[in-house]
C-alpha positions in Angstrom: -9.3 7.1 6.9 -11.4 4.2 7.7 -8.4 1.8 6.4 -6.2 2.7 9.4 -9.0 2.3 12.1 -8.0 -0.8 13.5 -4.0 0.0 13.6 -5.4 3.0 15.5 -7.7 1.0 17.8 -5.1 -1.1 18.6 -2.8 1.9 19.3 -4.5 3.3 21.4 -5.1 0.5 23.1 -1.5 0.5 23.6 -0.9 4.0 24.5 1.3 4.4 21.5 1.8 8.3 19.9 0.6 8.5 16.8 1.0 11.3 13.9 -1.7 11.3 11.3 -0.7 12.5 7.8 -4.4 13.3 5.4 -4.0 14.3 2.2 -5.5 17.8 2.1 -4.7 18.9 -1.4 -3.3 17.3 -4.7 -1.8 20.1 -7.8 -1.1 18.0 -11.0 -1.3 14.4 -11.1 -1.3 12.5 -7.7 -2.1 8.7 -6.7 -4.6 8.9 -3.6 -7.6 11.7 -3.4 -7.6 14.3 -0.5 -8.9 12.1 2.5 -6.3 9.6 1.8 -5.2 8.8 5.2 -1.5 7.7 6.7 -0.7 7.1 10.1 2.9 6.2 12.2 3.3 5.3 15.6 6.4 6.4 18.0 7.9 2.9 17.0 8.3 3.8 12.8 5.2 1.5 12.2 2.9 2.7 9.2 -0.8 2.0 8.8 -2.9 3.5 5.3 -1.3 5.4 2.5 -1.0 8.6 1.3 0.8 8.4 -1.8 1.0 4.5 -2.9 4.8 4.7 -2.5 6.0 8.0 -4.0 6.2 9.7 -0.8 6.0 7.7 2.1 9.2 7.4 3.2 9.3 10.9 3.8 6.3 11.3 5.3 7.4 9.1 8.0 10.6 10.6 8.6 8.2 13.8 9.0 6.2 12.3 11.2 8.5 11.0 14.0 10.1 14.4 13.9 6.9 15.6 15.2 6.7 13.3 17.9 10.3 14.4 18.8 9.5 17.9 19.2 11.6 18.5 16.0 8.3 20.2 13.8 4.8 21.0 14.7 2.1 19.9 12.8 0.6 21.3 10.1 1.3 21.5 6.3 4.3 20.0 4.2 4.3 19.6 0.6 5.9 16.8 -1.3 6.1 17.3 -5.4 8.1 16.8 -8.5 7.2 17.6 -12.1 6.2 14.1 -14.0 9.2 14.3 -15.7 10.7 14.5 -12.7 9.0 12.0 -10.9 9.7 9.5 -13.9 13.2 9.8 -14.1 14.0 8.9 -10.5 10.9 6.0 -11.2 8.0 7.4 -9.9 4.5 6.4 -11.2 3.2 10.1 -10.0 3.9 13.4 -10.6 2.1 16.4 -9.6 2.3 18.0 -5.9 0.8 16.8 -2.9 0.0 18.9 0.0 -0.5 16.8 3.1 -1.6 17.9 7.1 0.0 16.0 9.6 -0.9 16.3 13.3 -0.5 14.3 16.7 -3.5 12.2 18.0 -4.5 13.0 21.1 -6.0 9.7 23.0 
């Protein structure tokens, strides 16, 4: 979380909406620890990681559908068995379980 500090500062600063995606739970194998911390302001842009690449693309898509009033926040799970996750070129496998919720400045 303290990675994405600054993007958050600045941010705020700017009165941007924010979503914050932590990682709360990992099944399997899984690249970051629960803590790991991702966060995507109303214009797409991406601070921190939650899954060094396996996931993230979906987790913004996730995100700005929060701050459209498409979702509420809360749990979503990403996962694929590691044979799964190898074939479409994945370095991880395993399931992540991941709590996104709106900032509120």
């Amino acid at each position: 979380m303290l990675e994405i500090l600054d993007d958050l500062d600045r941010w705020q600063r700017s009165s941007k909406r924010v979503v914050v995606a932590r990682v709360v739970d990992i099944e399997g194998s899984g690249p970051r620890d629960p803590g790991a911390a991702m966060a995507v302001n109303e214009d797409g842009e991406v601070a921190g990681s939650v899954s060094g690449g396996c996931v993230e693309g979906a987790v913004v898509g996730e995100a700005l559908q929060l701050l459209e009033g498409e979702r509420g926040a809360g749990v979503v799970t990403f996962g694929f068995s590691d044979d799964e996750a190898f074939a479409v070129g994945l370095t991880c496998g395993g399931t992540i379980h991941l709590f996104l919720e709106e900032l509120n400045w």
